[in-house]
NUVORO-71204 format. One record per residue (C-alpha): x, y, z; residue number from 1; residue in three letters. Coordinates in pm, 1 decimal, padded with zeros to 6 digits, m for minus. Each point is the difference from the previous one (the first is absolute). Layout:
residues N
X;Y;Z;NUM;ALA
...
This chain:
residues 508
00000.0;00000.0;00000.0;1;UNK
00149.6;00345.9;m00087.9;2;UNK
m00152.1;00286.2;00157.0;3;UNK
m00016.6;00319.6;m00122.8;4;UNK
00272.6;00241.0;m00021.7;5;UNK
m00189.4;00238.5;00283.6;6;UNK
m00027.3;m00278.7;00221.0;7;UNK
00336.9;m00076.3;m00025.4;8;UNK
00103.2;00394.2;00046.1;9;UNK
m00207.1;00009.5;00314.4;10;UNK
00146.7;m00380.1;00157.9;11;UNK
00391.3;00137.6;m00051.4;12;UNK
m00094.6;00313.7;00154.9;13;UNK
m00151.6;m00143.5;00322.8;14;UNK
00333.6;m00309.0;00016.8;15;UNK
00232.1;00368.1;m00074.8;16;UNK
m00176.1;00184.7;00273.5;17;UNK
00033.3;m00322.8;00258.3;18;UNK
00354.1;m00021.0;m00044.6;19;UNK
00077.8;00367.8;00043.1;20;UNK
m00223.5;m00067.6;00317.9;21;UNK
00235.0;m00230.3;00110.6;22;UNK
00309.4;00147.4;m00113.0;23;UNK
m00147.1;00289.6;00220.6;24;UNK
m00050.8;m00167.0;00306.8;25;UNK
00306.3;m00228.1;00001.2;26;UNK
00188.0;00278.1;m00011.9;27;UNK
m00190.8;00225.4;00242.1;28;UNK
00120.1;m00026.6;00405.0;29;UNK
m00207.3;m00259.1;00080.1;30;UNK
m00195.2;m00225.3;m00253.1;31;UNK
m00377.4;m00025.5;00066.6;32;UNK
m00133.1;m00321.6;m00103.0;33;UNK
m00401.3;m00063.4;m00054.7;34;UNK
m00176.7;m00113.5;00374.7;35;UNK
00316.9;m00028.7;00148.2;36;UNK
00127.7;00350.5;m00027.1;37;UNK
00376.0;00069.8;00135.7;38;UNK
00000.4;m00289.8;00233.7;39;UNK
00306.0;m00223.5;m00246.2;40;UNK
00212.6;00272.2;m00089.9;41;UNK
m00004.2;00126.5;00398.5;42;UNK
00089.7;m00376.5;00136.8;43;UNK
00229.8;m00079.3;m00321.3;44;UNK
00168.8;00368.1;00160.3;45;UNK
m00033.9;m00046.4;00324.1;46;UNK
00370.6;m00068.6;00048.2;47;UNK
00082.7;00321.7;m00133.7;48;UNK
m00287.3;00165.0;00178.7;49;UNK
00184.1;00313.0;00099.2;50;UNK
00164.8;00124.1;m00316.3;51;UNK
m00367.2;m00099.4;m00200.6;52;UNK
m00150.7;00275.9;00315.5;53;UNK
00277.8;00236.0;m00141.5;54;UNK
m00070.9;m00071.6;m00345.2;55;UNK
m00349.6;00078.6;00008.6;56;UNK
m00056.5;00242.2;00266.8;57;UNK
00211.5;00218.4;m00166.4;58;UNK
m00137.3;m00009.6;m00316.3;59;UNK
m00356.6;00068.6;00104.8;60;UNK
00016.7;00300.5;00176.9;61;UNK
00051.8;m00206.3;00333.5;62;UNK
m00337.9;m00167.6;00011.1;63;UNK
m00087.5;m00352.1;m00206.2;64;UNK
m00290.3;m00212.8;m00014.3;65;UNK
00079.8;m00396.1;m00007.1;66;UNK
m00302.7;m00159.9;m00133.2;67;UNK
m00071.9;m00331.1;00166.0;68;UNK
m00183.5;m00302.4;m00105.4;69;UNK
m00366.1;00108.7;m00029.7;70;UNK
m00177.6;m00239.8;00208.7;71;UNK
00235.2;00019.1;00274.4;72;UNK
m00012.3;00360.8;00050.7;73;UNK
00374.8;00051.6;00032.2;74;UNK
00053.2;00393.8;m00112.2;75;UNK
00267.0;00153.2;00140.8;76;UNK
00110.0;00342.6;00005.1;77;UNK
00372.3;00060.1;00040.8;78;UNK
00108.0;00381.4;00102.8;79;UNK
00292.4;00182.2;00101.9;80;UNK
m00162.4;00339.7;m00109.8;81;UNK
00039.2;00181.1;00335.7;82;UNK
m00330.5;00167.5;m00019.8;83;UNK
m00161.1;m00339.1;m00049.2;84;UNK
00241.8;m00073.1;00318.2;85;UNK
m00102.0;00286.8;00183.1;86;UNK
m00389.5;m00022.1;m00094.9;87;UNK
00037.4;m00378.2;00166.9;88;UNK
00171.4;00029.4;00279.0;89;UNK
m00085.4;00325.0;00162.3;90;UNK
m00272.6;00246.1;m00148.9;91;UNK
m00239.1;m00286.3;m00059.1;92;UNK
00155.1;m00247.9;00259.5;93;UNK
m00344.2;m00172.9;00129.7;94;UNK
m00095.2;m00082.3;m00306.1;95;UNK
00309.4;m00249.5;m00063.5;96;UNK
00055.5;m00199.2;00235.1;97;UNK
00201.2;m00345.3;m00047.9;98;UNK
m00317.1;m00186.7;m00001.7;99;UNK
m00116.6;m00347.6;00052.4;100;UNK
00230.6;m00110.4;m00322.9;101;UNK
00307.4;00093.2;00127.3;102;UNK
m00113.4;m00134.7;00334.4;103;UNK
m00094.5;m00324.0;m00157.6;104;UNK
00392.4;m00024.5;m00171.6;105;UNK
00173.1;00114.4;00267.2;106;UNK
m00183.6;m00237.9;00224.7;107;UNK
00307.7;m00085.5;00176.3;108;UNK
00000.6;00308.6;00179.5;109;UNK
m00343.1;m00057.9;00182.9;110;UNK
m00141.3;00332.3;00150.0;111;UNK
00319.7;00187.2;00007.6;112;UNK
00097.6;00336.1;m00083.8;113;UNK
00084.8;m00092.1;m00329.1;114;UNK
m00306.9;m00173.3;m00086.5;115;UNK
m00254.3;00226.2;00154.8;116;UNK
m00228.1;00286.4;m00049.7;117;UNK
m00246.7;00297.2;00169.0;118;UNK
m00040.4;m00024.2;00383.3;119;UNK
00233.1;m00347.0;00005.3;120;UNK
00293.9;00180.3;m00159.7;121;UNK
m00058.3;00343.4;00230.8;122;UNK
00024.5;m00238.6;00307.8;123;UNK
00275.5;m00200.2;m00139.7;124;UNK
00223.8;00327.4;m00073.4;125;UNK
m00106.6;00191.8;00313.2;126;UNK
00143.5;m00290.4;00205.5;127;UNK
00324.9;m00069.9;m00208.5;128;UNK
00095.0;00351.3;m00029.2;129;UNK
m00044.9;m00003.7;00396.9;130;UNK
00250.6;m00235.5;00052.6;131;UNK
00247.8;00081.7;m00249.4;132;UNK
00000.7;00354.7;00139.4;133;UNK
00073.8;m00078.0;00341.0;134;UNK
00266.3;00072.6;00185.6;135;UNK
00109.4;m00341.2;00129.2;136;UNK
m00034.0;m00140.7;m00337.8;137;UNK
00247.0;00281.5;m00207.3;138;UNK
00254.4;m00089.9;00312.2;139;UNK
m00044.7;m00369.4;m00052.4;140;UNK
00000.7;00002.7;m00399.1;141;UNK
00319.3;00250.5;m00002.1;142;UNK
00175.6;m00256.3;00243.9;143;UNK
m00133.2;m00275.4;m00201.0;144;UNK
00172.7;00121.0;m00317.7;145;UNK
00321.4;00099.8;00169.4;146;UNK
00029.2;m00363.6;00159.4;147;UNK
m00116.0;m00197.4;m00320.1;148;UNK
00261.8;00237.0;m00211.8;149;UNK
00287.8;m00074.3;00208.7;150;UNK
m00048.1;m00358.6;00156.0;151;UNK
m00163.0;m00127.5;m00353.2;152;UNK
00069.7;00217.4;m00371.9;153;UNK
00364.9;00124.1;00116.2;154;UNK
00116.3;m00391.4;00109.6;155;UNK
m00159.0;m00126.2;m00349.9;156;UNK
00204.5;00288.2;m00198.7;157;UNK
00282.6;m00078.2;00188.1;158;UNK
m00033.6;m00372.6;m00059.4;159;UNK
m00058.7;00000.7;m00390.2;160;UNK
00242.3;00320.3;m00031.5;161;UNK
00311.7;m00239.1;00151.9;162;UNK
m00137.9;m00304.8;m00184.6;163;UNK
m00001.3;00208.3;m00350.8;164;UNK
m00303.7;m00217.4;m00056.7;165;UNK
m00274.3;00112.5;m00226.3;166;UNK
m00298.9;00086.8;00204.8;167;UNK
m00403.4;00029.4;m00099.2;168;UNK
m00031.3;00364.2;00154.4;169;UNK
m00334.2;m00004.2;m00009.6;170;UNK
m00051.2;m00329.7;00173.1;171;UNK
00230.9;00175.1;00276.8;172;UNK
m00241.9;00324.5;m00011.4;173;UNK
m00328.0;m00246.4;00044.2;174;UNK
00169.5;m00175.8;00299.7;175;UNK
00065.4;00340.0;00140.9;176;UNK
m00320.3;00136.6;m00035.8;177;UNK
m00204.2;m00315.5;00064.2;178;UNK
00203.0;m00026.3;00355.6;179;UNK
m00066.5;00407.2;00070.8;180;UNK
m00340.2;m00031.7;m00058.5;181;UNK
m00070.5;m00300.4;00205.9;182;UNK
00176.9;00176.1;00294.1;183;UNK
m00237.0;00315.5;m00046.4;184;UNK
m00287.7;m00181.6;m00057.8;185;UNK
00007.3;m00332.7;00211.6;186;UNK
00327.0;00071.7;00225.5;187;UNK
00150.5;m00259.9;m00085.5;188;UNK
00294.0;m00051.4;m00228.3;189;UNK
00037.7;m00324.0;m00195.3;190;UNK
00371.7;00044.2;m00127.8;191;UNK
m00089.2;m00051.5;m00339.6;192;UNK
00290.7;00234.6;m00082.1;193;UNK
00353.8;m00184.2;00064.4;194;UNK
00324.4;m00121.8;m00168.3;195;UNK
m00151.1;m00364.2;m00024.0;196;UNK
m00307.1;00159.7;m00183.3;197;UNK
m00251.5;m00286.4;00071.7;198;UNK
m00308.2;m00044.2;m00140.8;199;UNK
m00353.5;00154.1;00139.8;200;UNK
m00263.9;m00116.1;m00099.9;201;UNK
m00262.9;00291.7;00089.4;202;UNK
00232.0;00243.6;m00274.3;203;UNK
00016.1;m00234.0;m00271.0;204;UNK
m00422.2;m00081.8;00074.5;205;UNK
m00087.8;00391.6;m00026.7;206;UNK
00211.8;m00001.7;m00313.5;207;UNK
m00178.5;m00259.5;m00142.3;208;UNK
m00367.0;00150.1;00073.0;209;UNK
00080.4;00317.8;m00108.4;210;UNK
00112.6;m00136.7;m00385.9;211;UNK
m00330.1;m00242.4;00031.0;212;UNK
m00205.3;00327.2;00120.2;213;UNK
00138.7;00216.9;m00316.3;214;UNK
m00126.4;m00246.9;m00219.6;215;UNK
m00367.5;00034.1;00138.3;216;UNK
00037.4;00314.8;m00205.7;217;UNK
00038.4;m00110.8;m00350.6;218;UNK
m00144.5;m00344.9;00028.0;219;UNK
m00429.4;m00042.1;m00019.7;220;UNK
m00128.6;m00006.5;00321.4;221;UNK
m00164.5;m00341.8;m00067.5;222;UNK
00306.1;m00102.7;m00171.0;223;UNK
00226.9;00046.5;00381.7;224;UNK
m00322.5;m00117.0;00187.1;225;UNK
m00033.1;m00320.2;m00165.7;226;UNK
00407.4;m00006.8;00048.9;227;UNK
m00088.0;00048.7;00362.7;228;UNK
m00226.7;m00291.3;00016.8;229;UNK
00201.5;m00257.8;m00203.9;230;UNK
00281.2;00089.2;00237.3;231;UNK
00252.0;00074.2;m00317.9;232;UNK
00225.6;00269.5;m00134.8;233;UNK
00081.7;00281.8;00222.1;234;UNK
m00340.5;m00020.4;00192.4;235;UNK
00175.0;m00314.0;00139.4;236;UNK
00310.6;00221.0;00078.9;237;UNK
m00231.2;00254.9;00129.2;238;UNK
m00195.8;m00217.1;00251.0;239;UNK
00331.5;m00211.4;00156.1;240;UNK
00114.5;00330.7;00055.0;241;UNK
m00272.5;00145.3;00188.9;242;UNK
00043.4;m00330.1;00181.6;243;UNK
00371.8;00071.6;00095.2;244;UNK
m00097.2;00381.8;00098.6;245;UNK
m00293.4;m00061.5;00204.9;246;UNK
00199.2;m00310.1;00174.6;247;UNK
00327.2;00217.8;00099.2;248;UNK
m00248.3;00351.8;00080.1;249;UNK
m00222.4;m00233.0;00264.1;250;UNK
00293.8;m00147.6;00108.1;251;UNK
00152.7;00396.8;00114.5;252;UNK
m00361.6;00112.1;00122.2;253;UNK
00003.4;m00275.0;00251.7;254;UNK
00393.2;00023.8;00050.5;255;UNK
m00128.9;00386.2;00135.7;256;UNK
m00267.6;m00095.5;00195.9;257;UNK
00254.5;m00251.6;00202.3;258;UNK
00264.1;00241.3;00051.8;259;UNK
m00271.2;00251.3;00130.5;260;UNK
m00157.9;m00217.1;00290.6;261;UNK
00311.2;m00132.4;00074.7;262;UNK
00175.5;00387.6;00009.5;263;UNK
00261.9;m00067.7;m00231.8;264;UNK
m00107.3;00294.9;m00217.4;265;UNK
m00180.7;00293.4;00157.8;266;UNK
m00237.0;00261.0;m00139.6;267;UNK
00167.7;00224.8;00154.2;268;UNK
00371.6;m00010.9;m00094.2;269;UNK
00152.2;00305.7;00041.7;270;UNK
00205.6;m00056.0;m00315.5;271;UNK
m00256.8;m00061.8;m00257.5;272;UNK
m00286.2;m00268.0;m00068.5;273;UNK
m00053.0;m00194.6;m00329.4;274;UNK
m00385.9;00063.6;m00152.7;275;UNK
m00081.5;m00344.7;00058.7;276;UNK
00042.0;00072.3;00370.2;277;UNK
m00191.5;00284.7;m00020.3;278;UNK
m00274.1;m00139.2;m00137.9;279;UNK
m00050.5;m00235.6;00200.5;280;UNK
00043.2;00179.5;00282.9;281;UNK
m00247.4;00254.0;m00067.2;282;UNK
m00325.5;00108.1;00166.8;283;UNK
m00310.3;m00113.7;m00241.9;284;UNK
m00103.7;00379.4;m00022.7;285;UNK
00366.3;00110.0;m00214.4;286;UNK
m00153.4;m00223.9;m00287.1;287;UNK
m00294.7;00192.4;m00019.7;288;UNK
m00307.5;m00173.0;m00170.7;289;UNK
00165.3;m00121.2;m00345.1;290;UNK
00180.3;m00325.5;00141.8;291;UNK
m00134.9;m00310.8;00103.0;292;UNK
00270.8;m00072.9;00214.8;293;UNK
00140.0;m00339.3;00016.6;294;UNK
00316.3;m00225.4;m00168.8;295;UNK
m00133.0;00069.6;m00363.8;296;UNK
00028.5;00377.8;00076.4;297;UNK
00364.1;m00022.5;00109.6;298;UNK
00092.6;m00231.4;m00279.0;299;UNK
m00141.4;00212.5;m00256.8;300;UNK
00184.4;00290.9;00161.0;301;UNK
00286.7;m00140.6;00062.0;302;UNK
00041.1;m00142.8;m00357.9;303;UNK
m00077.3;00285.5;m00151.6;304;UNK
00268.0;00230.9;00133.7;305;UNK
00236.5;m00268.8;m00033.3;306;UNK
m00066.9;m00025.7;m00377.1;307;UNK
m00008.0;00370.8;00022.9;308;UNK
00379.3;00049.9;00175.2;309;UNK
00172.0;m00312.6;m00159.3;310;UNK
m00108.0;00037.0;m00337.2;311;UNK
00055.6;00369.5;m00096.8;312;UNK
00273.4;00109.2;00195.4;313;UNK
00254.0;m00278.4;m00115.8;314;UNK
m00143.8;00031.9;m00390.2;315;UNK
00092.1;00396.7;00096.2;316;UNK
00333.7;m00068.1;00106.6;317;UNK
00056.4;m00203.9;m00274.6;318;UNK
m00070.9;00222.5;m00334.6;319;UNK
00151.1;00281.1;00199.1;320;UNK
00374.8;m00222.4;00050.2;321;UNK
m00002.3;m00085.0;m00361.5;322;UNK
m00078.8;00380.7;m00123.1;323;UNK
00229.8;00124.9;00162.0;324;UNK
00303.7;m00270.4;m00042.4;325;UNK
m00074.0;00025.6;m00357.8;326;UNK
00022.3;00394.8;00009.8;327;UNK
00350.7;00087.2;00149.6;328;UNK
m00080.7;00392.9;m00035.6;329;UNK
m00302.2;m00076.9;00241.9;330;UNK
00209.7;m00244.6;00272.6;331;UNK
00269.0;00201.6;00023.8;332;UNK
m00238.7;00359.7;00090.1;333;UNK
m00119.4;m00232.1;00258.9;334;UNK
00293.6;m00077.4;00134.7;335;UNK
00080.8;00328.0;00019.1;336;UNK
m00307.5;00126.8;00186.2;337;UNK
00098.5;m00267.4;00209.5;338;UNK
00349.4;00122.3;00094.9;339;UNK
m00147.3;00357.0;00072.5;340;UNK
m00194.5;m00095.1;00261.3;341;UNK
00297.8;m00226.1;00192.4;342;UNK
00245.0;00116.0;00178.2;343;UNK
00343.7;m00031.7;m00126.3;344;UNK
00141.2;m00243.4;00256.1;345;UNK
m00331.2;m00236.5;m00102.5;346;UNK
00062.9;00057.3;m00364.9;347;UNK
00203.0;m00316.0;m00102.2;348;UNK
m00152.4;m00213.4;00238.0;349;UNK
m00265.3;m00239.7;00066.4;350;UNK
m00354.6;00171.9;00097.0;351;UNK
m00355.7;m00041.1;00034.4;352;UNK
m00204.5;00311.8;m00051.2;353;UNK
m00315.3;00091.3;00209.7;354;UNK
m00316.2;00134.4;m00076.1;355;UNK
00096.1;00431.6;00136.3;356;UNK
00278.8;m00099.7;m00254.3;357;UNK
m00166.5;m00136.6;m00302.8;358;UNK
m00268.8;00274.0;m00010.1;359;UNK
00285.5;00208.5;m00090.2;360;UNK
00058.1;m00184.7;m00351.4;361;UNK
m00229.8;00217.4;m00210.6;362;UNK
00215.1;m00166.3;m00324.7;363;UNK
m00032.7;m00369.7;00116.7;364;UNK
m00364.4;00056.3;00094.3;365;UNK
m00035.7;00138.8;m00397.6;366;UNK
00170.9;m00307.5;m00102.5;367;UNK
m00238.9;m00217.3;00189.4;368;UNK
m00318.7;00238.4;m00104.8;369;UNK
00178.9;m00065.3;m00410.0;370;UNK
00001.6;m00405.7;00087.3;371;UNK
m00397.2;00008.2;00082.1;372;UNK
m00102.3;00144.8;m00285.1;373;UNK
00145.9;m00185.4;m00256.5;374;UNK
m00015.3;m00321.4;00209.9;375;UNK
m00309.0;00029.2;00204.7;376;UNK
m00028.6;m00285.9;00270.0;377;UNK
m00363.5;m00055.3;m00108.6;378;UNK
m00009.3;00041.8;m00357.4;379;UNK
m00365.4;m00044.5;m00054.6;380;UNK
m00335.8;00129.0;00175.2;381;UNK
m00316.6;m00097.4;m00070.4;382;UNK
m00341.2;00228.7;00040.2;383;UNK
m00374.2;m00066.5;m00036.0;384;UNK
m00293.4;00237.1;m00019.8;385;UNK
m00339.3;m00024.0;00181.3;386;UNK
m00172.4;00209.7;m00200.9;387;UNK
00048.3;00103.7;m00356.9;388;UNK
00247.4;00289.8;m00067.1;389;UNK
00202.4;00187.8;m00264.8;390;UNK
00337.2;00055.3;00056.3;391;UNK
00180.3;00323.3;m00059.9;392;UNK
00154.4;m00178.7;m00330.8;393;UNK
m00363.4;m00012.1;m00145.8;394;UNK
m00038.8;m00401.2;00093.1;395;UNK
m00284.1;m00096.1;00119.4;396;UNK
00051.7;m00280.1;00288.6;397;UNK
m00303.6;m00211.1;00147.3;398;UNK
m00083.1;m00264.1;00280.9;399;UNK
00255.9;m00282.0;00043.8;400;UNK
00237.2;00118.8;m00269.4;401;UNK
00393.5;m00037.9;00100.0;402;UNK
00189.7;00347.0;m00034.4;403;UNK
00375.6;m00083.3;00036.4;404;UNK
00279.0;00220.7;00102.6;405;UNK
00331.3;m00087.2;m00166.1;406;UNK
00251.6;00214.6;00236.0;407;UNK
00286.4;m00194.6;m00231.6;408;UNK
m00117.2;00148.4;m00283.9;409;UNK
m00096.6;00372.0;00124.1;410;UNK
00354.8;00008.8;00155.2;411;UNK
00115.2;00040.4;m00372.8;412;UNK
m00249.4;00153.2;m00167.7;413;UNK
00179.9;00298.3;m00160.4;414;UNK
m00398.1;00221.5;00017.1;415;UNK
00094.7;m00045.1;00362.9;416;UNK
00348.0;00029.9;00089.1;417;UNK
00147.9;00175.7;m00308.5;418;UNK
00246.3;m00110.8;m00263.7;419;UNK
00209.8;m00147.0;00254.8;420;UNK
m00268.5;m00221.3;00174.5;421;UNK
00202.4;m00332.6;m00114.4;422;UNK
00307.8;00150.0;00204.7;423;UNK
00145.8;m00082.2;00344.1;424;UNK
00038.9;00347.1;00083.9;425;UNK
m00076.7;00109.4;00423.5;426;UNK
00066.5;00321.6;m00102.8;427;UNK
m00325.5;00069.1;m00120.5;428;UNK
m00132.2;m00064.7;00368.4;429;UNK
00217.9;00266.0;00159.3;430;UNK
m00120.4;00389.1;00001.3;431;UNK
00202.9;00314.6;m00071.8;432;UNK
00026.9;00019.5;00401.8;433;UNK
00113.1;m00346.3;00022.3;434;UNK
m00251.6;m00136.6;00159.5;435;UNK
m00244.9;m00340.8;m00132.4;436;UNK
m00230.9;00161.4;m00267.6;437;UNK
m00354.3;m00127.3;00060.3;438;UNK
m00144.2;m00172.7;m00296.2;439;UNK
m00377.4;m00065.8;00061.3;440;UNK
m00100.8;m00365.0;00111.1;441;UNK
m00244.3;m00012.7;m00356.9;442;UNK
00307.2;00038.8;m00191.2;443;UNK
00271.2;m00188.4;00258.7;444;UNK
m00237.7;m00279.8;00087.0;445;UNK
00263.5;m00230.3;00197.1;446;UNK
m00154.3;00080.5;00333.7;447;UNK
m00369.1;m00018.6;m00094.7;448;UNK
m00179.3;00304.7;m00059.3;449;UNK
m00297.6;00199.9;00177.4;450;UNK
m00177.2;m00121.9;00316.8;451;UNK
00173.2;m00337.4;m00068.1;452;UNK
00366.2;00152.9;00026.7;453;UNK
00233.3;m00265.7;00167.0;454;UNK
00000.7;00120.0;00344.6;455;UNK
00377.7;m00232.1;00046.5;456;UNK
00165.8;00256.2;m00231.4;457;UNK
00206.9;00134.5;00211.0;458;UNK
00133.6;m00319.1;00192.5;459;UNK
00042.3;m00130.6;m00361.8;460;UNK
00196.2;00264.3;m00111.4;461;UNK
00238.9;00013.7;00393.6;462;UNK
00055.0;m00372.4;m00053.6;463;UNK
00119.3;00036.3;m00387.2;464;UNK
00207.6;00279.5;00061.7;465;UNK
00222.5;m00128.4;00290.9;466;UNK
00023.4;m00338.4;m00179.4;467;UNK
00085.5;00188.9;m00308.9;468;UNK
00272.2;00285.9;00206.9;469;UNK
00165.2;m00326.3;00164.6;470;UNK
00059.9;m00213.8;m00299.0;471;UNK
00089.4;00246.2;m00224.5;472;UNK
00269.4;00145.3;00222.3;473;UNK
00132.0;m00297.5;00118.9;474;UNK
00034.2;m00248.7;m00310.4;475;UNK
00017.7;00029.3;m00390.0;476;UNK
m00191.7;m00231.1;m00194.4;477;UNK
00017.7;m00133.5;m00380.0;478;UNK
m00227.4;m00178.2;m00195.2;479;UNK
00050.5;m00362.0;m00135.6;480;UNK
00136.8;00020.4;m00364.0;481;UNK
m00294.0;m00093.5;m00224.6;482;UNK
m00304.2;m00012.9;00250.1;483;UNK
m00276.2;00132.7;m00135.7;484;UNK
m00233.3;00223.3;00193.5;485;UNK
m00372.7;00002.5;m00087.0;486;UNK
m00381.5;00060.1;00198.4;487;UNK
m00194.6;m00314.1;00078.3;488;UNK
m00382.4;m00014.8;m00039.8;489;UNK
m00132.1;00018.0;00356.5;490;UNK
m00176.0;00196.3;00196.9;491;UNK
00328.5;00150.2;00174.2;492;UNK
00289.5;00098.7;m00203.2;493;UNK
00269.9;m00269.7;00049.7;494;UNK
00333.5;m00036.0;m00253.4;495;UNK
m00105.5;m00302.7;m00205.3;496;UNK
00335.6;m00138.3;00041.1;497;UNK
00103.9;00130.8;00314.3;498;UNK
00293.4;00275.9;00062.6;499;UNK
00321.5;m00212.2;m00025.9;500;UNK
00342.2;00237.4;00126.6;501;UNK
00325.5;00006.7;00165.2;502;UNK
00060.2;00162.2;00296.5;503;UNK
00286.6;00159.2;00110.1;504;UNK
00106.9;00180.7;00333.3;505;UNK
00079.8;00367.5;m00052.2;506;UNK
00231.1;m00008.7;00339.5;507;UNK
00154.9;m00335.1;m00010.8;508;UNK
């Protein structure tokens, strides 16, 4: 059968027009495929999630749609437009909270902080920022450090350093942190940093859940829920870890209660009290009417702000050595703001620095301000609105619809930070009267922004600057020939392959 020549004009058109259809979308930022929307070309990505953020955030005026599958209802809005930011956050705060979704992934974290919203969260933050601002807990957590500095980093750094073997600096930073923040939280300090670095169990579970709780984002919710119920995949990761943290967390909750009818720890230790201690110890009225008090409360509290002081500190630390080893200009004006503030008979000698000293290093606080925004701890934030809204951007956001944050992304998005925003520059965080220039948290989202600002960020940032002031004085470090330094996909923001270096004593 031959069909006429119009037919035939009209059948090539339609075959040339589904090509160039396809030509289009294959080589647009994310293909969109028919029911199934973005959902391949996000998890055939998802290893390379960060740079794809970059890639497309910053070629759509900082705001992008990714079109789920249809029947699943999976649109997501990504944003690092800082009015979108702002809009979210702050001026129209109520309206987003982190919603039964986010709840529902991050079930791990129970009813904590982290995980919850309105009068729970008020209660939740009104007691936490109680403790952490009391006196007897800034005089234990500045001992703390001190102690855990010189009895547990400084023997480590000495060890590898007279060794010359090649050492996972970030695995050393983790053991650090995971130890401080036990001590502050619980009181008690399980050694996990030391020369023989054995294995704990509780660090490598958290690890674990967090990678198994990132992927909660990408994957179909009854794609990971079936995963859940077979018992397969990560959800199998995910639930022998929550085994492993809820074992070792009920284990310290009743360790407490022992040592406080038997008076080997007192709530009233002149010297500082961990918040476990205080919370236990406290009269039913300091809770106010948010908490159900009992072992689930101080679980989900405690694991929380472990998760919380572990996780981003060390990941801080971390970014922040390898910017600046890999930038000689910037180590050695730290060094030098370092030697300013010593006196010369302490100058080529070994020293720890305190906190009255520290606050002093307006350059090294820059460096560490420069280290969080291109590597921010938590590189991802999710959103959901109640009630339908349009953002400043002109989207239009409804009910149940994810709006992620990619602070990876907006730290080098050039709209935002300039030219330069790729750059490890802490110059651009220090004012013409040398003092830290204050970016606002919308655009500088490290810390959280609007009513849910991090309320730790000033331990964060004593702890991180007296680790930093101590090791860069006291030892040089070089990287590994040929390791290669990349992000992982989680919901903190770990070195895929770790931080290998050599360490070297500066007054040997």
């Amino acid at each position: 059968m031959v069909l006429p020549f119009g037919y035939c004009e009209i059948i090539l058109a339609a075959i040339c027009y589904y090509c160039l259809s396809v030509f289009r979308q294959r080589h647009a930022m994310i293909f969109e495929w028919p029911l199934v929307g973005m959902l391949p070309a996000l998890l055939r990505r998802v290893s390379r999630i960060h740079d794809l953020c970059i890639h497309v955030l910053s070629r759509t005026g900082g705001t992008f749609l990714v079109k789920g599958p249809r029947f699943l209802h999976m649109d997501m809005l990504g944003t690092v437009d800082p009015a979108d930011i702002h809009h979210i956050m702050s001026s129209n705060f109520l309206n987003f909270p982190k919603g039964e979704e986010f709840k529902e992934i991050f079930e791990l974290l129970g009813d904590g902080i982290f995980n919850s919203d309105y009068e729970l969260w008020k209660s939740h933050r009104k007691l936490i920022n109680a403790l952490i601002s009391n006196m007897n807990f800034l005089r234990f957590i500045a001992k703390m450090n001190r102690e855990k500095v010189a009895k547990g980093l400084i023997p480590v750094l000495d060890y590898v350093a007279s060794t010359g073997v090649v050492v996972d600096i970030q695995d050393v930073f983790q053991r650090l942190t995971f130890d401080t923040t036990c001590m502050f939280v619980t009181g008690y300090d399980p050694g996990c940093l030391s020369v023989d670095f054995k294995d704990v169990p509780f660090s490598r579970a958290m690890d674990e859940a967090e990678e198994a709780i990132f992927s909660r984002h990408i994957l179909p919710k009854n794609v990971w829920k079936l995963q859940r119920w077979l018992g397969v995949g990560k959800e199998k990761k995910l639930k022998e870890a929550r085994e492993t943290l809820d074992d070792v967390i009920e284990g310290l909750i009743s360790r407490k209660r022992k040592d406080l009818s038997e008076g080997i720890v007192s709530k009233d230790d002149s010297k500082g009290i961990d918040i476990l201690t205080s919370l236990i110890t406290c009269e039913p009225e300091c809770f106010g009417d948010g908490f159900k008090y009992d072992d689930k409360f101080l679980r989900d509290t405690i694991l929380n702000l472990m998760i919380a002081g572990r996780d981003t500190t060390s990941s801080s630390l971390t970014w922040f050595l390898w910017l600046v080893i890999t930038h000689p200009n910037v180590e050695k004006k730290i060094r030098e703001e370092i030697k300013a503030i010593i006196p010369t008979s302490e100058m080529k000698s070994f020293k720890l620095f305190e906190t009255e000293e520290t606050n002093k290093l307006v350059y090294l606080h820059a460096a560490f301000c420069e280290a969080l925004r291109l590597y921010p701890p938590v590189p991802f934030q999710h959103k959901a609105p109640v009630q339908p809204d349009v953002l400043p951007s002109g989207h239009r956001v409804y009910p149940n619809m994810k709006i992620m944050f990619s602070l990876y992304a907006m730290g080098r998005m050039k709209t935002i930070w300039g030219d330069d925003s790729w750059e490890f520059k802490p110059e651009r965080w220090i004012s013409d009267k040398h003092m830290i220039r204050h970016e606002p948290s919308y655009k500088f989202l490290s810390f959280n922004a609007g009513p849910r600002t991090c309320i730790g960020k000033h331990v964060a940032f004593t702890q991180i600057k007296a680790v930093g002031a101590t090791i860069l004085h006291n030892y040089k470090f070089e990287m590994e020939e040929g390791h290669v330094v990349a992000p992982n996909v989680s919901v903190i923001l770990y070195m895929k392959h770790g931080l290998k270096v050599r360490v070297a004593c500066r007054w040997a």
